[in-house]
MARBA-3410 file (N, C-alpha, C, O; in Angstrom, 1 decimal):
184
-21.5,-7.1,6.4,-21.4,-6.5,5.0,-21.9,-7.6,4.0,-21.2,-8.6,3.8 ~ -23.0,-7.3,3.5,-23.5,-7.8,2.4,-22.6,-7.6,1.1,-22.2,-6.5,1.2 ~ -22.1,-8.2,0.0,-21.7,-8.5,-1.3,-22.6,-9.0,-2.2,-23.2,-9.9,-1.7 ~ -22.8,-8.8,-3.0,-23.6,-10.1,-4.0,-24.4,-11.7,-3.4,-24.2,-12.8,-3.8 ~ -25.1,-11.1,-2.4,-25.8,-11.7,-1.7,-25.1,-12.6,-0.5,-25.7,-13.3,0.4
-23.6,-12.4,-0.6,-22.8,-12.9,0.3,-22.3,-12.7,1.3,-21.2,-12.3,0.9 ~ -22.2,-12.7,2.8,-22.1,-11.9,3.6,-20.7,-12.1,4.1,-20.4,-13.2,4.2 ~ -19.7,-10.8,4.4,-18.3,-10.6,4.5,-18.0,-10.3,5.6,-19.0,-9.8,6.0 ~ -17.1,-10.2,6.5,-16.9,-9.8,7.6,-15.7,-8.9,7.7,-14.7,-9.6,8.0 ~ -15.5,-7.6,7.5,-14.5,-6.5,7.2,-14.0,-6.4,8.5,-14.7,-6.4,9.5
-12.4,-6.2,8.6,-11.5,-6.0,10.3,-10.3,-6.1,9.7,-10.1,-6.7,8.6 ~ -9.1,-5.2,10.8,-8.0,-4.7,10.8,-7.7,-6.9,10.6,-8.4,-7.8,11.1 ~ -6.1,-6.7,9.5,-5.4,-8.1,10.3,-4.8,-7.8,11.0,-4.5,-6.7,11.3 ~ -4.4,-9.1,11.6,-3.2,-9.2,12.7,-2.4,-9.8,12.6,-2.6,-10.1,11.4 ~ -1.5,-10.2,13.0,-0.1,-11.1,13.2,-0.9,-12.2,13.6,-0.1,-12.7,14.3
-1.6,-12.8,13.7,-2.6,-13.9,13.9,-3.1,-13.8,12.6,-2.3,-14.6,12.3 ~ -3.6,-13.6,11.8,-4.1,-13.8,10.4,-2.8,-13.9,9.4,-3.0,-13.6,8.2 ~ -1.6,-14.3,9.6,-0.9,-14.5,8.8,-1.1,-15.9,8.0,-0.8,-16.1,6.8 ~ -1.6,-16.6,8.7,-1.4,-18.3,7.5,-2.6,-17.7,6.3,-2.5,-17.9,5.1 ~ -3.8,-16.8,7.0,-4.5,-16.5,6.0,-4.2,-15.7,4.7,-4.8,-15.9,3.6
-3.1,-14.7,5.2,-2.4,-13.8,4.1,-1.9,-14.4,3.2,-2.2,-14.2,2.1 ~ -0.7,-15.3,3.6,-0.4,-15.7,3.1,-0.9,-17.0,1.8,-0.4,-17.2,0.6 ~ -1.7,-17.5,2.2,-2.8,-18.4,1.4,-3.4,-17.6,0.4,-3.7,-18.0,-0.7 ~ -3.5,-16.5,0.8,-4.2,-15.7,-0.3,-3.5,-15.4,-0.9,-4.0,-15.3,-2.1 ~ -2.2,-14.9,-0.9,-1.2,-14.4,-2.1,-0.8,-15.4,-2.8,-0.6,-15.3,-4.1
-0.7,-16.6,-2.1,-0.7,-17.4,-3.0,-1.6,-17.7,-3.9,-1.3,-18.1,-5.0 ~ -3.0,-17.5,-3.5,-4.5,-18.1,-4.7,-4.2,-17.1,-5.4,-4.5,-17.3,-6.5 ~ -3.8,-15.9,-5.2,-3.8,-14.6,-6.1,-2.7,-15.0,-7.1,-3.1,-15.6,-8.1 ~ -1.3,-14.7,-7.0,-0.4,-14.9,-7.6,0.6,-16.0,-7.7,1.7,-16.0,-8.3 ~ -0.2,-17.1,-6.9,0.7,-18.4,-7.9,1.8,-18.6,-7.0,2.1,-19.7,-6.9
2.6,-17.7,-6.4,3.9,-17.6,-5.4,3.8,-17.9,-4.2,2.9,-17.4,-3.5 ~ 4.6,-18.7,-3.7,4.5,-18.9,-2.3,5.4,-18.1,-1.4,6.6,-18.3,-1.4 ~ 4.7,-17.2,-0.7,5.5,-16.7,0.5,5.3,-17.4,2.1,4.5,-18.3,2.5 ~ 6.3,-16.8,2.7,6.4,-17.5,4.1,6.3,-16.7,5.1,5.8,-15.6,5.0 ~ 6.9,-17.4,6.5,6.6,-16.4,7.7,7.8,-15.6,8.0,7.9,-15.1,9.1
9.0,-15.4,6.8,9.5,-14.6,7.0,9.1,-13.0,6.2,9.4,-11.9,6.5 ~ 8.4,-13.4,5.3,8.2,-12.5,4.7,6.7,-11.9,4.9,6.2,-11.0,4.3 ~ 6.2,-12.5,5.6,5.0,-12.1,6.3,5.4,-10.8,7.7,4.9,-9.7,8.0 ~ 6.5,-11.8,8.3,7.5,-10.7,9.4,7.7,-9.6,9.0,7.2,-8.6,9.6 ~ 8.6,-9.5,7.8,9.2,-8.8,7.7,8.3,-7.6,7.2,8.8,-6.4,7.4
7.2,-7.6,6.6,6.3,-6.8,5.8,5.5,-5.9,7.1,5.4,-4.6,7.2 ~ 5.0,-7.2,8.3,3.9,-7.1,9.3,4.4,-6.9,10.3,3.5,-6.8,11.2 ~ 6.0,-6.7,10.9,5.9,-7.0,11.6,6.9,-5.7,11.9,6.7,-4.7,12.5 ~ 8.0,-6.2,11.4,9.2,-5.3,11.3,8.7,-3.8,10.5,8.9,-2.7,11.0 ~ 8.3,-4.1,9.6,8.1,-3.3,8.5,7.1,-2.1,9.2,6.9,-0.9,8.7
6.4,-3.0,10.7,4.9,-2.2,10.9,4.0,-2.2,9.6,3.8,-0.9,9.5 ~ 3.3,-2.6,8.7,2.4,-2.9,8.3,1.0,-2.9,8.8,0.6,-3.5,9.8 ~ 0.4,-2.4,8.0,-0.9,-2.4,8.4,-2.4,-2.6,7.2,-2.7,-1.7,6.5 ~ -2.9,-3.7,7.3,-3.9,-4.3,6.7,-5.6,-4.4,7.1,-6.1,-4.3,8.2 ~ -6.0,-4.4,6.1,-7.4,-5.2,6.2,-7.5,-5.8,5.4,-7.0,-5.6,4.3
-8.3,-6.6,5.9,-9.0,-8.1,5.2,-11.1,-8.3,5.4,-11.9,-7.8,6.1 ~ -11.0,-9.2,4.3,-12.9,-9.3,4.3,-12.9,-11.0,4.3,-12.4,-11.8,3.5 ~ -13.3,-11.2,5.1,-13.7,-13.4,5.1,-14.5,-13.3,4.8,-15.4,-12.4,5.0 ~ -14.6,-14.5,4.1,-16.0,-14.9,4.0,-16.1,-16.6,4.5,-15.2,-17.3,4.3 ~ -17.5,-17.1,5.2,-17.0,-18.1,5.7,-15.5,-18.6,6.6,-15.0,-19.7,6.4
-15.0,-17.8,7.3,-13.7,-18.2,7.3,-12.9,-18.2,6.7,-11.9,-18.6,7.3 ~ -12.6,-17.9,5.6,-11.8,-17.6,4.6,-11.1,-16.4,4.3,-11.7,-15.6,4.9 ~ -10.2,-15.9,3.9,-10.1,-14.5,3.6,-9.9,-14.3,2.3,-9.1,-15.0,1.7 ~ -10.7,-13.3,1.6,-10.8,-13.2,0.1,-10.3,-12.1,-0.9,-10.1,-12.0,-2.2 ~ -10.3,-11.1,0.4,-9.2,-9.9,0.2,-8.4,-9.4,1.3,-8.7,-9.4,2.5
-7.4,-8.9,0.7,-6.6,-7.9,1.5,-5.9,-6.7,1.2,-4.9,-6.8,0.5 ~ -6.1,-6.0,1.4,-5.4,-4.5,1.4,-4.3,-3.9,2.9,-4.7,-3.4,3.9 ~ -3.0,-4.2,2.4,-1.9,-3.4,3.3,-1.5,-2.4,2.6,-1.7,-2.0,1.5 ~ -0.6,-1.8,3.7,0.2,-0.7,3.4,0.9,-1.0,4.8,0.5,-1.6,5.8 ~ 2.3,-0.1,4.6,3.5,0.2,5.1,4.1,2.0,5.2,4.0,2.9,4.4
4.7,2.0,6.5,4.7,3.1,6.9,6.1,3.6,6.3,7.2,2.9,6.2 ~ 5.8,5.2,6.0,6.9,5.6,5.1,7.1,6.9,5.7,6.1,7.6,6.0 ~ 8.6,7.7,5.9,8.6,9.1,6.2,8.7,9.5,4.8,9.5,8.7,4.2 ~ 8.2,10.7,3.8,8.0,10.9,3.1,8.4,12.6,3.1,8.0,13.2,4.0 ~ 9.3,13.2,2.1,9.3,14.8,2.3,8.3,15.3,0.9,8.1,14.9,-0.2
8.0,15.9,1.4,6.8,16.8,0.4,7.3,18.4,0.9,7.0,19.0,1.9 ~ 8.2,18.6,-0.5,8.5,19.7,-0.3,9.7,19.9,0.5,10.7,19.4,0.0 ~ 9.8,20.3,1.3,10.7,20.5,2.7,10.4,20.4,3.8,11.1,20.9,4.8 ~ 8.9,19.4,3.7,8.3,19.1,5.1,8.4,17.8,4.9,8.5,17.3,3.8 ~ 8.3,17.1,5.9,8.7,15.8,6.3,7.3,14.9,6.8,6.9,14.8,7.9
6.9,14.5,6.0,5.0,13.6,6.6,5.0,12.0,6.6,5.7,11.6,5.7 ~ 4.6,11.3,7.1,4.5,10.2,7.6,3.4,9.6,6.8,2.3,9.8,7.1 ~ 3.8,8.9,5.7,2.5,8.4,4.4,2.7,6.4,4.3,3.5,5.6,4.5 ~ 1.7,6.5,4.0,1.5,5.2,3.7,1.6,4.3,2.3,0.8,4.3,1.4 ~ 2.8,3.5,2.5,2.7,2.6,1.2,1.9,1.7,0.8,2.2,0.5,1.0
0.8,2.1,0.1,-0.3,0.4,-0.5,1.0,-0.4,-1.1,1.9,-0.1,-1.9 ~ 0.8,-1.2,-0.6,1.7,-2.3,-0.9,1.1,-4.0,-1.8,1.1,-4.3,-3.0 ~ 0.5,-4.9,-0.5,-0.1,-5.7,-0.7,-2.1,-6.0,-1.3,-3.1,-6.5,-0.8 ~ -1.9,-5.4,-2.4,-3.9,-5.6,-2.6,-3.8,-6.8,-3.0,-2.8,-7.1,-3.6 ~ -5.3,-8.1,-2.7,-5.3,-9.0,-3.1,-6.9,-9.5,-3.1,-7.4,-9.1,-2.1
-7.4,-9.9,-3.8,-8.7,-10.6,-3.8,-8.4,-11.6,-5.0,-7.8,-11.7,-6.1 ~ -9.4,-12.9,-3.6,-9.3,-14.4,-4.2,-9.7,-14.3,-5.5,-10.8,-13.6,-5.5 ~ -9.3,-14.6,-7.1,-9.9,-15.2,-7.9,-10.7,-15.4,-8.3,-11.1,-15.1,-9.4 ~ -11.6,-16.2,-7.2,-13.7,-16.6,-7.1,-14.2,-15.4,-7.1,-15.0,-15.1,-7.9 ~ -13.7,-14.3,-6.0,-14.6,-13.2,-6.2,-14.4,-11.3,-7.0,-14.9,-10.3,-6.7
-13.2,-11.7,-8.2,-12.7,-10.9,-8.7,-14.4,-10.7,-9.6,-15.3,-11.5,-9.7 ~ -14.3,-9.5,-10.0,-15.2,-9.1,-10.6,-16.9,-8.7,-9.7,-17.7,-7.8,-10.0 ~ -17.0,-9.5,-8.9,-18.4,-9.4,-8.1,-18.7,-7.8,-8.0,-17.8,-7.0,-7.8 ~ -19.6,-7.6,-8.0,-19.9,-6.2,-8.0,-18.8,-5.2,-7.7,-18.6,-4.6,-6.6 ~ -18.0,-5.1,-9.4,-16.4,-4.9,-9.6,-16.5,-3.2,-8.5,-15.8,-2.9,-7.5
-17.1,-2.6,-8.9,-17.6,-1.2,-7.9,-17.3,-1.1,-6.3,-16.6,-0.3,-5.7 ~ -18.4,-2.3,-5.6,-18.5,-2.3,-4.7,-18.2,-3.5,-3.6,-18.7,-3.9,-2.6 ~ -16.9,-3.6,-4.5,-16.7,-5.4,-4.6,-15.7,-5.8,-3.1,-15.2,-4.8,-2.6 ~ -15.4,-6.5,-2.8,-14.2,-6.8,-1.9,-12.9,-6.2,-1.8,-12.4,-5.9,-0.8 ~ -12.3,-6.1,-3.3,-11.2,-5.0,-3.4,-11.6,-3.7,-2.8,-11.0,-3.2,-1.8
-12.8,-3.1,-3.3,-13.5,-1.3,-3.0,-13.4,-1.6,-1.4,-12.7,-1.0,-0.6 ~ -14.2,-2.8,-0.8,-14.2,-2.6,0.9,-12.9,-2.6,1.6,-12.5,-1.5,2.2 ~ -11.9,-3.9,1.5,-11.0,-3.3,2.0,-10.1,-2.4,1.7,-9.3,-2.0,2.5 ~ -10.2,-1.9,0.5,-9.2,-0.6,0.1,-9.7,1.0,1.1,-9.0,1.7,1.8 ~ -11.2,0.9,0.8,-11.8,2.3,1.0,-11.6,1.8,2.9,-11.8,2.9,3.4
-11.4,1.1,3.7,-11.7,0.7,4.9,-10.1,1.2,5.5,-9.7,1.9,6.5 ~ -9.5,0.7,4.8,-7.6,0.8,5.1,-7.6,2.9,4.7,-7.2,3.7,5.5 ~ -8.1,3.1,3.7,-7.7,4.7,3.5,-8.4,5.2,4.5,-7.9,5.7,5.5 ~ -10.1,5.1,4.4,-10.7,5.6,5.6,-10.4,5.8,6.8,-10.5,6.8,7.5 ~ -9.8,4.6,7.2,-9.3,4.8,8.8,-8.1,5.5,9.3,-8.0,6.2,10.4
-7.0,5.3,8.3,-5.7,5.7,8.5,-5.2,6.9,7.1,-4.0,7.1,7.2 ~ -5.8,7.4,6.3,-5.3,8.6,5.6,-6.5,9.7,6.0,-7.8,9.7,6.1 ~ -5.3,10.7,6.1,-5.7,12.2,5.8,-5.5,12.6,7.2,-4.8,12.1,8.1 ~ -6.3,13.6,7.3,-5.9,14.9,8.3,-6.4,14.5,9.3,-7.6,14.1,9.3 ~ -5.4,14.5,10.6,-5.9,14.1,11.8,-6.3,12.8,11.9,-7.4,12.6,12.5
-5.4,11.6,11.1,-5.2,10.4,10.9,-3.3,10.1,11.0,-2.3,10.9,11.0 ~ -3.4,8.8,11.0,-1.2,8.1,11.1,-1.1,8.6,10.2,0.0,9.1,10.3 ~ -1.8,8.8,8.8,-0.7,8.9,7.9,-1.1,10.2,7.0,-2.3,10.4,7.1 ~ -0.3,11.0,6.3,-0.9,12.1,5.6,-1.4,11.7,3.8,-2.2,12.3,3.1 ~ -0.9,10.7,3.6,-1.6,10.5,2.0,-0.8,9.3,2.0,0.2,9.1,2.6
-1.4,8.3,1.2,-1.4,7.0,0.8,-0.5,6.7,-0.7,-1.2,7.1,-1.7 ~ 0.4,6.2,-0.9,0.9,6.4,-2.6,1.0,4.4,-3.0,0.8,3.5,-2.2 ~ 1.1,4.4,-4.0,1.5,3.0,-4.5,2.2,2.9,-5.6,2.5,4.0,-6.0 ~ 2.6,1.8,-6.5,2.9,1.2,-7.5,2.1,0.3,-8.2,2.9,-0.7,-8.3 ~ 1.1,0.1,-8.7,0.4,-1.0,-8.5,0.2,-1.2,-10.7,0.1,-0.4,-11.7
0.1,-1.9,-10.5,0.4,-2.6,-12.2,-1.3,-1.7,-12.9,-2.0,-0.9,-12.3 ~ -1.3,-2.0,-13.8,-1.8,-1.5,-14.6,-3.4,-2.0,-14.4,-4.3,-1.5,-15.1 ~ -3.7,-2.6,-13.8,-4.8,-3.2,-13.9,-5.8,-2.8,-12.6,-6.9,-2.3,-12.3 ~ -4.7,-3.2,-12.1,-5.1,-2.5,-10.6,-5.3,-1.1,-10.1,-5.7,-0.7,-9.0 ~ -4.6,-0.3,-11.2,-4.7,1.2,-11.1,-5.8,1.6,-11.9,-6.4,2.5,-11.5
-6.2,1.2,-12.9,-7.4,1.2,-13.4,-8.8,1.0,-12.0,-9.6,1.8,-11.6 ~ -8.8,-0.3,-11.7,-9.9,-0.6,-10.5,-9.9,0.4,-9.6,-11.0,0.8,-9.1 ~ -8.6,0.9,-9.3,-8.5,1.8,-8.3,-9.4,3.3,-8.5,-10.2,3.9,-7.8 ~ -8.8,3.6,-9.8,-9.3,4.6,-10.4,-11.0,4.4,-10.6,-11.9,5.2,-10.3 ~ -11.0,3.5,-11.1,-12.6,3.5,-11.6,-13.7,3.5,-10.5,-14.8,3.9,-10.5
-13.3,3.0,-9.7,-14.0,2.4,-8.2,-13.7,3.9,-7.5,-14.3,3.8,-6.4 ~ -13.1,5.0,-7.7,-12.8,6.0,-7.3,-12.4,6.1,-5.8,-12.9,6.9,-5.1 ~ -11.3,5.0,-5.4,-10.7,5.2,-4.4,-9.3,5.7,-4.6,-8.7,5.6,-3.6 ~ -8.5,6.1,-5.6,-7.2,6.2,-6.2,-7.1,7.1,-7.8,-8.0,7.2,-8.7 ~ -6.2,7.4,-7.8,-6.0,8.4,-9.0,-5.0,8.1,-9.4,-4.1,7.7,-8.6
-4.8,8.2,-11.4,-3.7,8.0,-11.8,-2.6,9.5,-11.9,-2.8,10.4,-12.8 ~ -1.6,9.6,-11.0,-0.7,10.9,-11.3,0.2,10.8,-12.3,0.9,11.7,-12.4 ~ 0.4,9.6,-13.1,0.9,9.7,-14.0,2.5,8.6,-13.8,2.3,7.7,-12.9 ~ 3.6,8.6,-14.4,4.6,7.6,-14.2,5.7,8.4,-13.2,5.9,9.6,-13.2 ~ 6.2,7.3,-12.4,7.2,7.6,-11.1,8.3,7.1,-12.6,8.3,6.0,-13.3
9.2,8.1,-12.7,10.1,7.8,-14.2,12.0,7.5,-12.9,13.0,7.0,-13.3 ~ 11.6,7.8,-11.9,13.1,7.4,-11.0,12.8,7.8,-9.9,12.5,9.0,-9.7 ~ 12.8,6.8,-8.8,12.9,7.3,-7.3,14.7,7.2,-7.0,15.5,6.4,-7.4 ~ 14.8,8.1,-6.1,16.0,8.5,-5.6,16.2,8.0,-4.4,15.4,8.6,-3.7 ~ 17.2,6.7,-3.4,17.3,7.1,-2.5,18.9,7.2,-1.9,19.7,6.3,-2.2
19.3,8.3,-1.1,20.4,8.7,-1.0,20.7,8.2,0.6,20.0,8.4,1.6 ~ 21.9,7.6,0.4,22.0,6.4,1.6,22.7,7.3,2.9,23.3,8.4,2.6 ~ 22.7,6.9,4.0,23.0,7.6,5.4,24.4,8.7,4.8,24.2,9.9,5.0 ~ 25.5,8.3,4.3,26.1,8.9,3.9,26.9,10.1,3.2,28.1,10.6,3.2 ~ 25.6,10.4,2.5,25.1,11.5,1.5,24.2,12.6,2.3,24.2,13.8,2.3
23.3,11.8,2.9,22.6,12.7,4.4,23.3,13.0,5.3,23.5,12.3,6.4 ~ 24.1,14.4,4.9,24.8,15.1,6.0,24.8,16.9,6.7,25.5,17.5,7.5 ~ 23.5,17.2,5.7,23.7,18.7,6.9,21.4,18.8,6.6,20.7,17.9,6.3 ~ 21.2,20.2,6.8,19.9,20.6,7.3,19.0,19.8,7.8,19.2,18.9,8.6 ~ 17.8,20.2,7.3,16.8,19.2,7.8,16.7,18.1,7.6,15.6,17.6,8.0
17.7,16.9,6.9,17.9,15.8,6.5,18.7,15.4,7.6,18.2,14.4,8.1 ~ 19.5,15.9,8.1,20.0,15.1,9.1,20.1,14.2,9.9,20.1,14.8,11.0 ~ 20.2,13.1,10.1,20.1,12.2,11.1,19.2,11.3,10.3,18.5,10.5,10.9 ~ 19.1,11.4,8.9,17.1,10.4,8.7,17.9,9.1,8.9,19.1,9.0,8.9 ~ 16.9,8.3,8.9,17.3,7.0,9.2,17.5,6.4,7.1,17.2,7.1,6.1
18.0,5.1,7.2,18.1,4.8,5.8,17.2,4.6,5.0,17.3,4.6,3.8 ~ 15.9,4.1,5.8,14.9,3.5,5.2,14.3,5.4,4.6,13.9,5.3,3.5 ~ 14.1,6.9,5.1,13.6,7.7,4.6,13.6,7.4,3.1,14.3,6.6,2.4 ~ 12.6,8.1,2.7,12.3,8.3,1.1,12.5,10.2,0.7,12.7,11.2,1.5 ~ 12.4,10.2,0.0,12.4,12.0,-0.4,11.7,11.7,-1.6,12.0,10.8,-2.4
10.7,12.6,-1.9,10.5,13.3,-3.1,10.8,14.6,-3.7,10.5,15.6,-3.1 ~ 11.4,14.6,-4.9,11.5,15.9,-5.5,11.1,15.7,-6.6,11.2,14.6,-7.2 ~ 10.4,17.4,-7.4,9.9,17.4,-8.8,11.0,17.9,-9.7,11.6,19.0,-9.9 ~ 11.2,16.6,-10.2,12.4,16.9,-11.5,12.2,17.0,-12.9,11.1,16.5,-13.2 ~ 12.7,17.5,-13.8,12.5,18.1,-15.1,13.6,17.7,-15.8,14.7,18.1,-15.5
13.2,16.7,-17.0,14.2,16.8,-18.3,15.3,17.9,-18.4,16.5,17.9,-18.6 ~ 14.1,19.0,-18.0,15.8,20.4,-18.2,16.5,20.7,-17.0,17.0,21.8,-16.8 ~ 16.5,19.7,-16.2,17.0,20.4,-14.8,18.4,19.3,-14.7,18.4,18.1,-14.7 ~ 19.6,20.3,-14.6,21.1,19.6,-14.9,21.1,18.7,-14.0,22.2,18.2,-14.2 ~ 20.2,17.8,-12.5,20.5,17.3,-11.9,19.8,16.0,-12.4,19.7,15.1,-11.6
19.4,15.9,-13.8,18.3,14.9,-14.3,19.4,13.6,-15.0,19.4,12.4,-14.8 ~ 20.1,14.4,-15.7,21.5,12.9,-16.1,22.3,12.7,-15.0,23.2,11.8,-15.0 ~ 22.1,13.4,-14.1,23.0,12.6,-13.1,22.7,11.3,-12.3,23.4,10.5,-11.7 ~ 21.2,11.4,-12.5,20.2,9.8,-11.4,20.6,9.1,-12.2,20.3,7.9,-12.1
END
């Protein structure tokens, strides 16, 4: 993979590319994480990433995390973007077609949609980064998550909820006028 005349080498990480992950979150955001939280993201969490080196290096990364998700009253297996990162040096490089666009569009391509692990991809990602997302037209803005709900093993007690484990997520479409909205 060619860049701005620079040539990249695009592949799944591994649990062997952690000192690299990690180095990069740090050139990204200044914070130092470690190998528990590298575990716990990559390992425990099941995580799943790509990365682009250059030189040996790694200069971006794009993960996500596996999520049971209800849509509706169906139950689908979706993916959390979690970790996006590109080094500093190459922020901006052909902002389009840049290192962020390869490993993002490489992690959706492979693992979202139909007759793929996961059925749709969602995130949280700051304002800056939803713009790139959007503009680079790998991501859309749907607008503000205003409260997620999650209702712990013990409140999950009869239909199709039954048995979820604690980590499940649920979505539901709620409304200012709907009496269940002052209760979250």
């Amino acid at each position: 993979l060619l860049i701005g005349g620079q040539s990249l080498t695009l592949r799944d990480t591994t649990p062997a590319d952690m000192p690299d992950v990690l180095g990069l979150h740090h050139r990204v955001f200044g914070t130092a994480v470690d190998e528990q939280w590298f575990h716990w993201k990559y390992n425990l969490g099941c995580g799943e990433g790509v990365g682009a080196w250059h030189d040996g290096r790694l200069v971006a990364h794009c993960g996500g995390f596996p999520r049971h998700v209800w849509h509706g009253h169906v139950r689908k297996h979706d993916l959390q973007i979690g970790d996006v990162m590109v080094d500093p040096q190459w922020r901006g490089i052909l902002t389009r077609q840049g290192p962020f666009f390869h490993v993002s569009n490489q992690l959706y391509e492979t693992r979202l949609g139909r007759e793929k692990r996961f059925h749709v991809g969602f995130g949280f990602p700051n304002a800056r980064a939803l713009r790139l997302g959007v503009r680079s037209g790998l991501s859309w803005d749907t607008g503000q998550v205003l409260a997620l709900q999650w209702e712990g093993p013990s409140k999950i007690t009869q239909g199709a909820t039954a048995g979820l484990s604690r980590f499940f997520w649920r979505v539901s479409h709620l409304s200012a006028q709907s009496p269940a909205f002052d209760a979250i």
